[in-house]
C-alpha positions in Angstrom: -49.7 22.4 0.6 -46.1 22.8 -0.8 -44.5 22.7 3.0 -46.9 19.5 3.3 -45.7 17.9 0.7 -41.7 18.9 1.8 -42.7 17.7 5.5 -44.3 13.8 4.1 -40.6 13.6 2.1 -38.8 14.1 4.9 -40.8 11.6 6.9 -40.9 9.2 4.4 -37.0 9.6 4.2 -36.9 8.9 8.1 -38.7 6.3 7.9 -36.3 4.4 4.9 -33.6 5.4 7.0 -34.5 3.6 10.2 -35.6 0.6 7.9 -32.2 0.6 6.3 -30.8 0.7 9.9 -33.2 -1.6 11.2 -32.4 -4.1 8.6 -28.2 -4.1 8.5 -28.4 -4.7 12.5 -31.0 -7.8 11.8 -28.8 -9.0 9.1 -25.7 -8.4 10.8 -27.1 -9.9 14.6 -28.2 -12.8 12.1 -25.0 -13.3 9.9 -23.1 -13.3 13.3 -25.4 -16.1 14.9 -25.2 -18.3 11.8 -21.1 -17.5 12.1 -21.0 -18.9 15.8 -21.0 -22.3 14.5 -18.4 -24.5 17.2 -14.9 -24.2 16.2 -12.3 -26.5 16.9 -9.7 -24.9 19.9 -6.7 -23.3 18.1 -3.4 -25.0 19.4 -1.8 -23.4 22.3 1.3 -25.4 20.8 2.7 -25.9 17.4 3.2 -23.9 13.7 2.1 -20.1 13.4 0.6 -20.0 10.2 0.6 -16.6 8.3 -1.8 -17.7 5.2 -1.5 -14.3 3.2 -4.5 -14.3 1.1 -4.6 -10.4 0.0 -1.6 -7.5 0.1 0.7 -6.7 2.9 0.2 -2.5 3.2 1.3 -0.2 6.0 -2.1 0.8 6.9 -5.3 -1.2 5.6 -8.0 0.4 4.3 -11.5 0.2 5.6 -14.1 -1.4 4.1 -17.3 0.6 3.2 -20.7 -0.2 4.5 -23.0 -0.7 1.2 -20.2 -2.1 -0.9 -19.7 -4.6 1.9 -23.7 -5.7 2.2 -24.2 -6.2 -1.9 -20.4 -7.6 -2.7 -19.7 -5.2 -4.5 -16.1 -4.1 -2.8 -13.1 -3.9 -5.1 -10.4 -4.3 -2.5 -8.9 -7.4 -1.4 -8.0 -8.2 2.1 -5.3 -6.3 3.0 -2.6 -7.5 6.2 -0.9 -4.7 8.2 2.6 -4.9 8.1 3.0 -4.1 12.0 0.7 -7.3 12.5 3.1 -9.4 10.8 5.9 -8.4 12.4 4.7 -8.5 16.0 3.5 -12.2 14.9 6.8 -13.0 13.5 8.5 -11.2 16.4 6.5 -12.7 18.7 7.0 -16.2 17.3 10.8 -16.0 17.5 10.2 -15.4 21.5 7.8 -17.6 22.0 8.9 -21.1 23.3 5.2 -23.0 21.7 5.6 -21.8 18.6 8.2 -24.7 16.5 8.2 -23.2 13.5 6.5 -20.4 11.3 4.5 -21.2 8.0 4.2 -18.7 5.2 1.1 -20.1 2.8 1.9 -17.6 -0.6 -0.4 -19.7 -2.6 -2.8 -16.3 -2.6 -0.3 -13.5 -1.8 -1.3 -10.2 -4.0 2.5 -8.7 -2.8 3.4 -5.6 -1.7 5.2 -2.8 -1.7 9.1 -4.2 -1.9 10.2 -2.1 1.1 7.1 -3.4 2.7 8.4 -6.7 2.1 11.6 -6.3 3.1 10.7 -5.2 6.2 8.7 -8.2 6.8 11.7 -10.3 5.4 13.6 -8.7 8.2 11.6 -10.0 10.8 11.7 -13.8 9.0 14.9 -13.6 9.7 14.7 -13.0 13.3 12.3 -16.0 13.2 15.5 -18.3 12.4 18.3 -16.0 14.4 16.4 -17.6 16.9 17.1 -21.2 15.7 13.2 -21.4 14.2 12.5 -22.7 11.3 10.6 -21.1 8.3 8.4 -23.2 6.0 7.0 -21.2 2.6 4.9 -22.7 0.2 3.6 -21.6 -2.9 2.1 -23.6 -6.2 3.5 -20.2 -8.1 6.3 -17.9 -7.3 6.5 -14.4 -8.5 9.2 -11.4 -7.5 6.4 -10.7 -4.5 5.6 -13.9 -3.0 9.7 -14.9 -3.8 11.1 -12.3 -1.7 9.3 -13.2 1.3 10.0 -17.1 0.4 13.6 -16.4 0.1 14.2 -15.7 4.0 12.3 -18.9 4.8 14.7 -22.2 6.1 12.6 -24.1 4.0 10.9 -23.3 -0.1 8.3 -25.5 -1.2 6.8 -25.2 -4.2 3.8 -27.6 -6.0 4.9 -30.1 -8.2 2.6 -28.2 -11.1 3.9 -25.2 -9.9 6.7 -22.2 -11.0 8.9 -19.7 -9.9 8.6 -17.0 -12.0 10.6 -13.7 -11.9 10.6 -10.3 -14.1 11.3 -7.9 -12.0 10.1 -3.9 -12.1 9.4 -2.5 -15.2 7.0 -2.5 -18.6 4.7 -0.4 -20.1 2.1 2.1 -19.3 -0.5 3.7 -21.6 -0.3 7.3 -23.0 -4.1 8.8 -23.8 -2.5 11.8 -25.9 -3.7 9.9 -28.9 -7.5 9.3 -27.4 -7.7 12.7 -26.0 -6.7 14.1 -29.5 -9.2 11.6 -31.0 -12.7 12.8 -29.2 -11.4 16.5 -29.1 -9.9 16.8 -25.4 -7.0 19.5 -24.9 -4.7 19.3 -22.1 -4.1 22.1 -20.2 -0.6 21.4 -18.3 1.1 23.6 -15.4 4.6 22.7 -14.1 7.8 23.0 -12.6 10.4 19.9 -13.0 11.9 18.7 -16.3 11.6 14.7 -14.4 7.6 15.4 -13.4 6.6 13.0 -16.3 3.0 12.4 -14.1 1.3 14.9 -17.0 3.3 13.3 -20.0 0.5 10.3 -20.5 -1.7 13.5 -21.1 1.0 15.4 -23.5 2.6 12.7 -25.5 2.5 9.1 -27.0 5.4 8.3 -25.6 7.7 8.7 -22.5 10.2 12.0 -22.8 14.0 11.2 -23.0 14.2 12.7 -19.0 11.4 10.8 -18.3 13.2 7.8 -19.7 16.3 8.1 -17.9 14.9 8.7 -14.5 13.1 5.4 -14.6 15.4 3.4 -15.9 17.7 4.6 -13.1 14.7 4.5 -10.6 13.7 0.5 -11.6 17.5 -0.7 -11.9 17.8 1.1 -8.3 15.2 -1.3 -7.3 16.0 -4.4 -9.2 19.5 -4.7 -7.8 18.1 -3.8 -4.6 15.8 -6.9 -5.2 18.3 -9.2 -5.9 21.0 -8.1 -3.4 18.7 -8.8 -0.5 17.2 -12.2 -2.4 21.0 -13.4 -2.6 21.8 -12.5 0.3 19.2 -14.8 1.9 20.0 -17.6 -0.5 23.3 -17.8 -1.0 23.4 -21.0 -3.0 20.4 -20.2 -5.5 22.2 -19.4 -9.0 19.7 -16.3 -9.0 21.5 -14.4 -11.8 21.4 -17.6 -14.1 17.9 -18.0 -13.7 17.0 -14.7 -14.2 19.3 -14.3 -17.1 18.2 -17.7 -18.9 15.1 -19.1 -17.2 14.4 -21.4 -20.5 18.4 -22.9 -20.1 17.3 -24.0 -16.7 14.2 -24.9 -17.5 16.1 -27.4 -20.4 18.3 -29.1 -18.2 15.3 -30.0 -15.7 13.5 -32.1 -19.2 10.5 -29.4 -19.2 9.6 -29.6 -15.7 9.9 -25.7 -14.9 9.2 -26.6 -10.8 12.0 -29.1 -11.1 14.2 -26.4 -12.6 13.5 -24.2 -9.6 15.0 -27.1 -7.9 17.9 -27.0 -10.0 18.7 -23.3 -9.6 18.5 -24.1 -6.3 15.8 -21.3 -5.7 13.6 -23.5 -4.3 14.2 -26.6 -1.6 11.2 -29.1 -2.4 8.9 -30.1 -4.7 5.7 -31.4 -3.5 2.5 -31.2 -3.0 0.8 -30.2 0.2 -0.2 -33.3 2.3 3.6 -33.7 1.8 4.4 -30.3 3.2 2.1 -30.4 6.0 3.2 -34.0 6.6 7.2 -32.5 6.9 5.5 -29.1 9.2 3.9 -31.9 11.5 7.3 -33.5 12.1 8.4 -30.3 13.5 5.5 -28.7 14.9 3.3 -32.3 16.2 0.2 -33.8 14.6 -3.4 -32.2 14.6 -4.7 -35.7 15.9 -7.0 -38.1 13.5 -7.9 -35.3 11.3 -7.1 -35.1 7.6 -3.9 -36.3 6.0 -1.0 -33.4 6.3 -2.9 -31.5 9.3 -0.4 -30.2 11.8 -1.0 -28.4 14.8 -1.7 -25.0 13.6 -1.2 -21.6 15.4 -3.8 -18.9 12.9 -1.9 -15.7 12.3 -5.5 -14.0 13.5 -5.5 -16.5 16.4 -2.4 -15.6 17.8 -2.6 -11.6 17.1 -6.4 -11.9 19.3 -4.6 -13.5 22.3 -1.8 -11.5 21.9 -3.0 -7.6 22.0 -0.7 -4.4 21.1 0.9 -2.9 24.2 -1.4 0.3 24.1 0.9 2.5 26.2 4.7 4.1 25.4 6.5 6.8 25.4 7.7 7.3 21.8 4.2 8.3 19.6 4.0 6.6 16.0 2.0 8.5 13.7 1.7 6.9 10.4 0.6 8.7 6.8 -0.6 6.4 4.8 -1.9 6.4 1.0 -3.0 9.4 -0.9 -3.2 12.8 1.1 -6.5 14.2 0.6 -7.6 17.5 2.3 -10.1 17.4 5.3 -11.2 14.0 6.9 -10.3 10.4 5.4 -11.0 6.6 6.7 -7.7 4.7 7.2 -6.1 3.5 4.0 -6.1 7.6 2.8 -4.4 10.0 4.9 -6.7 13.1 5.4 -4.6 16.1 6.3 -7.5 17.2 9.4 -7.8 13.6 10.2 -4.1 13.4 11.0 -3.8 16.5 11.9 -6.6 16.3 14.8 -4.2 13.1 16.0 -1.4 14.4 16.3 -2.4 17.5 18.1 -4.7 15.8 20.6 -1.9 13.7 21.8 -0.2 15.9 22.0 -2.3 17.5 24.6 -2.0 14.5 26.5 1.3 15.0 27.2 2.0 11.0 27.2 4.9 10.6 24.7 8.6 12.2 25.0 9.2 11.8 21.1 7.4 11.2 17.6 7.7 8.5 15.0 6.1 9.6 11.6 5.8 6.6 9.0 5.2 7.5 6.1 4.2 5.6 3.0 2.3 7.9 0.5 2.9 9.2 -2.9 1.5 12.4 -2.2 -2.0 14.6 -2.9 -3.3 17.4 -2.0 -0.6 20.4 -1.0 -2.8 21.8 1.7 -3.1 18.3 3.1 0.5 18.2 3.3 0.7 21.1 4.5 -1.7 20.6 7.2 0.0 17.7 8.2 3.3 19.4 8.3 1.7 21.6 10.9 0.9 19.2 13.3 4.7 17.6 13.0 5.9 21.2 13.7 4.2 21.8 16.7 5.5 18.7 18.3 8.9 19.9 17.8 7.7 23.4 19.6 7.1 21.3 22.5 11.0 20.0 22.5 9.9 16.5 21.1 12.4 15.1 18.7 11.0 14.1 15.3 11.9 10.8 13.6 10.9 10.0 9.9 10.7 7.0 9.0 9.9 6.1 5.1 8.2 2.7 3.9 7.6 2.1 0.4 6.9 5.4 -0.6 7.9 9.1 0.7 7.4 11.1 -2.8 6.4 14.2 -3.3 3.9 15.3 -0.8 4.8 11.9 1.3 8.7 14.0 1.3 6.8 17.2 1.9 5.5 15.7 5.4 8.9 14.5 6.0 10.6 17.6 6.1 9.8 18.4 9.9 12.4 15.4 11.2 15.4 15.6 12.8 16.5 12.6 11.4 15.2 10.5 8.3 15.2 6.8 7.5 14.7 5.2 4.7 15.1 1.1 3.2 16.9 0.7 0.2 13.7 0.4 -2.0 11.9 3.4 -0.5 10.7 5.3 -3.4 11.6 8.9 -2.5 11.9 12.8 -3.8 9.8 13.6 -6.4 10.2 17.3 -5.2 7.8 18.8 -7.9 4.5 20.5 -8.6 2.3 19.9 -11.2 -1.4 20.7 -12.3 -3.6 19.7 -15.1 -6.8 20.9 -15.9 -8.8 19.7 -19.4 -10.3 21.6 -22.0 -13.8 20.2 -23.9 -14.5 22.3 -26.5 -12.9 20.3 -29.5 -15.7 18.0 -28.0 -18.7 19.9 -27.8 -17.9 20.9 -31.3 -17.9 17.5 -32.9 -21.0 16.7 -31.9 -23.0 20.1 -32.8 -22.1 22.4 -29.4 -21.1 25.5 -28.9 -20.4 27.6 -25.7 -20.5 31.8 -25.3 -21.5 33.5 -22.1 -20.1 37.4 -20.7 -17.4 37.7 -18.0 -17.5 40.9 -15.4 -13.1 40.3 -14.8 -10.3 38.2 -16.4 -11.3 35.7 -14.4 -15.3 35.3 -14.3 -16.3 31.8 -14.7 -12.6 30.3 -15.0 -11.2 27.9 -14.8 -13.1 27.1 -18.1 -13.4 23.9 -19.3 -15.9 24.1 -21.4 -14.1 26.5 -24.3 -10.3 27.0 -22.8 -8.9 28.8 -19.7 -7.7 32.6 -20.6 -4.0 33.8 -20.6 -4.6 35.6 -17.2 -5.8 32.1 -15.6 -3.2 30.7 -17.3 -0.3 32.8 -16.2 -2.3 32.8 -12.8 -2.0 29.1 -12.6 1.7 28.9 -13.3 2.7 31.7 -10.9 0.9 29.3 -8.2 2.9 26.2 -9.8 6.3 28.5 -9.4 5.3 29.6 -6.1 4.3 26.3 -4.3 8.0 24.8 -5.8 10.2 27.6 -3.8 8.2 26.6 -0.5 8.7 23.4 -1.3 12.4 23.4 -1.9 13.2 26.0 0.1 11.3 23.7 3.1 14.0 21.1 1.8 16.8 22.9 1.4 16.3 24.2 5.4 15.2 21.0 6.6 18.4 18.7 5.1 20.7 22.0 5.1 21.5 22.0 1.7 21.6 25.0 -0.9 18.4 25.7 -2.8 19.9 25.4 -6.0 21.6 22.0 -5.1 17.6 21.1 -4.1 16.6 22.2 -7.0 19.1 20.2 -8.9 17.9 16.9 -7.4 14.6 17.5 -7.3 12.9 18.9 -10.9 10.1 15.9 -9.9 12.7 13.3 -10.0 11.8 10.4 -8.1 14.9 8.0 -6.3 15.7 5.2 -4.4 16.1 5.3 -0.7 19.8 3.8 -1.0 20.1 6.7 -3.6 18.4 9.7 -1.3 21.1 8.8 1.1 23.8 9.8 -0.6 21.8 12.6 -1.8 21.5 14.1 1.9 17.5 13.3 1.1 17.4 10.5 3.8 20.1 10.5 6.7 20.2 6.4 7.0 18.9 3.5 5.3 16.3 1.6 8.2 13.5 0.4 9.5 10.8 1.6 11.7 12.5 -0.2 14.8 15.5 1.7 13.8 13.5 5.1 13.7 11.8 4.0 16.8 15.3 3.5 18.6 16.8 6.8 17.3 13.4 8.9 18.7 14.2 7.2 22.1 18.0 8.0 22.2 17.0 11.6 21.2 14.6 11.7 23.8 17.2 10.2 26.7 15.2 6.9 26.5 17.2 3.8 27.1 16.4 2.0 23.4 16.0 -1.4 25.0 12.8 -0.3 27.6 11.5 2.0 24.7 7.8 1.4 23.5 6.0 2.6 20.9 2.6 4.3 21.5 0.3 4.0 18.0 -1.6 7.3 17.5 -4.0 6.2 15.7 -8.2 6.1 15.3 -9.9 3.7 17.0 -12.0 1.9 14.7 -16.2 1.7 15.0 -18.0 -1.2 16.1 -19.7 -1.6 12.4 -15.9 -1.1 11.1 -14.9 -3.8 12.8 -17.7 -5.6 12.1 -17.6 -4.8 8.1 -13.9 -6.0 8.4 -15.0 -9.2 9.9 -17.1 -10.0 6.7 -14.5 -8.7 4.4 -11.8 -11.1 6.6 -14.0 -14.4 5.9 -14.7 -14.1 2.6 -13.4 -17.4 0.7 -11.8 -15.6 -2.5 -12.1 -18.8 -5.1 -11.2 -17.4 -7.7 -7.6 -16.2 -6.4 -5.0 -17.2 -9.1 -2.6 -19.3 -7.4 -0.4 -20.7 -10.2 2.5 -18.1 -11.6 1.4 -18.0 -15.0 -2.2 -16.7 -14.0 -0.8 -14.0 -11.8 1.2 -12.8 -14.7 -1.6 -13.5 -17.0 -3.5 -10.8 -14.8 -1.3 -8.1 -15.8 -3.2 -6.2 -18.3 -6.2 -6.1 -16.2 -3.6 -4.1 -13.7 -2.4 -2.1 -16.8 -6.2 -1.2 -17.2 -6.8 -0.7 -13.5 -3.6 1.8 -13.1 -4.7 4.0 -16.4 -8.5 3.8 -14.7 -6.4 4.9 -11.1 -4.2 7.1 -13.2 -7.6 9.4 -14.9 -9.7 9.1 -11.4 -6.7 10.7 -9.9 -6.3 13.7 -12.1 -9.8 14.3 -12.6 -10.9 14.2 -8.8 -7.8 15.8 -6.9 -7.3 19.2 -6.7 -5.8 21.5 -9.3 -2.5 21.7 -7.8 -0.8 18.4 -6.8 1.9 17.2 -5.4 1.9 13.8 -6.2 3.9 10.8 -7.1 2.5 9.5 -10.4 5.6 8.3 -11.5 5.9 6.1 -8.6 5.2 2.3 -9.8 2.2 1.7 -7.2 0.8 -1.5 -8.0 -3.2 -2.0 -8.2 -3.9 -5.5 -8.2 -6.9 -6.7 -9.4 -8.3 -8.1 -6.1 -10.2 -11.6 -6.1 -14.3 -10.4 -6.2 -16.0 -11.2 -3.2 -18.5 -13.6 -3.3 -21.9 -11.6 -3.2 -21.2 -9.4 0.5 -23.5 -10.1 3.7 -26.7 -11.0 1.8 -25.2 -14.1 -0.2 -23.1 -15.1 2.6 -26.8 -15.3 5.0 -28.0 -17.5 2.0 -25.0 -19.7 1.7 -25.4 -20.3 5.7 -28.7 -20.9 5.4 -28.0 -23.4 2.6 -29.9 -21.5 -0.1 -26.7 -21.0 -2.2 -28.7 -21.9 -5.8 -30.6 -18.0 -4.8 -27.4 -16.2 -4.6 -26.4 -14.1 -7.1 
């Protein structure tokens, strides 16, 4: 009866299976036949249009089946930075394409070497005698340094430009941990690996101090060098300095003392803007006042795919390391691995790229992935690295293969330290009535024990792990950038830097790009730089990825802030987010880390989607009063 019973559940869970199936391809076949509305023909001619509504990020990640269907994903739409700059590159060549439009009014930011890279390519956009329109009703550091490179800043006539560079305030949990009874169990090796101190103190250590003051000045000049640079006449220090002195002389109006400052070129609203794009770019025809003949970024990067073939392989590492497999936007240490090795087999590329943007994770993942980069150097390929926004910890561990490292100026970087933390409940369990006992056959039966403390033998076990992963980890360094292991160990102790800073810390080599990377690879590999072409080793994504992305991609996001004083206003929800990130971190990666905590990775609080697949079918089908 019993093996009855277990045979009708598994049948039954068939069948809800193949129902569940059944009904995402219906819904999906549906949504996509109610989406097939006529469109009107995107211009062959006229203004490429990046309208940036969601973060720029080296490698977006992909958006997950359920969470899609009922709404409920957190993450915003995220723009790959290659994208970006093929569009921009592409629009600098191309002779139909008058003039490039950056729409910031619903730009979440970036990473600010992400964003310099794609300033870079703005620029190459008006080497070639194109001009740049930005617009924006709000203006913060983000959405400014992009805006900065542009021929032409616009901002709303109700708008701001608001800037407060890196910095502020974090939370400890010492206090709360103490409070319901929780210990904190910490095993380290760096004076400057501060990732644990939320956990030990209420407050940030002297050393901890220092290094990110250093650290966020670093960037802030950086910031500012490459913003003047772009704008020459904007009295950027004044501003910045005394942004209620400028915002006096322009009678209250804080758009008009943009103006002033000379940080921004017009004030107006946007049938005015599109009125001045359509001078440049042509009129859309009868349509509605301001259109302009309009080139979609997602338009132009359709009818324009990637070259899929080259001879210098790209790999890029991505996000938090994990160990095993991992969806793009995480970089799993097999997933990667598996990559690089199979193309390896193929025998198609004469030299490797590896971009890296990651704070770190999981040592074996690194580790793993360091692997793979080794055994394209056993086949005589040169090895490239080149670092976006970050390359800490684990993200430098990867790095230590290459034969030669960039870096940009506001690469976070180093972080050469090992850490673990492990929690202990019993102050807990005792305030509300529980106690734990149990036998043990060794030292370490049932450890590590959370539940009443970890013994001195885990402990001391622990530690020696700690010590032991940081002398493979420097001594990796110290062969990698030939330097002595004591002058690694001196500059690393978890310190994070700069990129400009790791340079002349024999960390990084050169301060670059991936194009730069990409040309060095090719002269290592006897490649003429100018015919050189990268080959992306990367997944291919699924069908129903693609498809999920497609929902994610048309999602209107209302409720985007697009006024400076709301996006500022949002940032204790991303105060709340990071210490949310911060605990989900610790309490679901592995014992021993390392990992860039330290690194100032912002989590934005992404715009909600508007109810998934299911309230999109009702709003096609005009039943918007059901949705939920």
């Amino acid at each position: 009866m019993q093996l009855l019973r277990g045979l009708w559940k598994i049948l039954v869970g068939v069948k809800d299976a193949l129902v569940l199936l059944f009904m995402l391809i219906f819904f999906g076949g549906l949504y996509a036949l109610l989406s097939a509305t006529p469109k009107p023909a995107t211009a062959t001619s006229g203004a490429l249009v990046l309208d940036l509504r969601g973060t720029l990020v080296e490698q977006p990640a992909q958006p997950g089946t359920i969470d899609t269907l009922t709404g409920g994903n957190p993450a915003s739409r995220e723009y790959r930075l290659r994208d970006i700059v093929r569009a921009l590159d592409g629009a600098a060549r191309n002779p139909s394409i008058k003039a490039v439009v950056l729409d910031l009014d619903r730009f979440a930011g970036g990473g600010q070497a992400t964003l310099a890279a794609a300033a870079k390519a703005i620029d190459g956009v008006r080497a070639a005698n194109k001009p740049v329109l930005a617009y924006a009703t709000g203006y913060t550091d983000d959405s400014y340094q992009l805006a900065a490179h542009a021929s032409e800043v616009w901002v709303d006539p109700f708008g701001a430009v608001l800037l407060t560079g890196p910095g502020g305030s974090r939370l400890y949990y010492k206090g709360l941990l103490d409070r319901i009874g929780v210990q904190t169990k910490v095993y380290r090796v760096g004076q400057f690996k501060s990732a644990v101190e939320p956990y030990t103190r209420t407050d940030q250590s002297p050393e901890a101090r220092a290094a990110n003051q250093a650290l966020v000045d670093s960037l802030w000049g950086t910031w500012q060098a490459d913003v003047q640079r772009a704008r020459p006449r904007a009295q950027l220090a004044t501003y910045i300095a005394d942004p209620e002195q400028a915002l006096a002389k322009a009678g209250g109006d804080i758009a008009k003392a943009a103006l002033g400052a000379g940080l921004v070129d017009k004030v107006g609203d946007r049938v005015e803007f599109g009125r001045r794009i359509a001078q440049i770019a042509g009129e859309a025809g009868d349509r509605e006042a301001g259109a302009f003949k309009a080139i979609p970024l997602e338009g132009w990067l359709a009818a324009n795919p990637e070259n899929a073939s080259g001879q210098i392989g790209v790999v890029t590492i991505a996000g938090e390391i994990v160990d095993g497999e991992a969806a793009p936007g995480r970089a799993g240490g097999d997933t990667i691995a598996k990559l690089i090795l199979n193309e390896l087999a193929r025998n198609r590329i004469k030299a490797l790229v590896v971009r890296v943007d990651s704070p770190g994770g999981s040592v074996t993942g690194s580790e793993r992935i360091r692997e793979a980069i080794l055994e394209a150097k056993r086949k005589k390929l040169p090895v490239v690295v080149s670092m976006g926004t970050y390359a800490a910890s684990g993200g430098y561990w990867v790095s230590t293969p290459g034969d030669f490292i960039f870096a940009e100026p506001a690469t976070v970087t180093g972080s050469i330290g090992v850490f673990g933390l492990l929690p202990n409940f019993a102050g807990t369990l005792s305030k509300v009535g529980l106690s734990v006992d149990g036998v043990k056959t060794t030292p370490l039966s049932g450890e590590p024990d959370l539940l009443r403390g970890t013994s001195p033998e885990f402990d001391r076990l622990m530690q020696a792990g700690i010590d032991d992963i940081y002398r493979r980890f420097t001594g990796l360094v110290a062969q990698s950038r030939n330097l002595p292991v004591a002058r690694v160990d001196e500059i690393g102790q978890g310190r994070v830097w700069s990129g400009s800073t790791a340079v002349g810390l024999r960390l990084v080599d050169k301060t670059g790009g991936l194009s730069d990377a990409i040309a060095e690879a090719a002269r290592r590999a006897k490649i003429d730089p100018a015919k050189a072409r990268p080959l992306y080793i990367e997944r291919a994504p699924s069908l129903i990825s693609q498809f999920l992305a497609g929902l994610v991609q048309s999602e209107e996001q209302a409720d985007a802030p697009r006024d400076a004083y709301s996006r500022i206003a949002r940032l204790p929800e991303q105060q709340m987010l990071r210490a949310f990130h911060d605990l989900k971190a610790m309490a679901e990666g592995p014992a021993i880390q390392v990992r860039c905590l330290e690194c100032p990775i912002a989590v934005t609080p992404a715009p909600r989607a508007r109810g998934g697949l299911m309230e999109a079918l009702l709003m096609k089908l005009g039943l918007e009063r059901l949705a939920l």
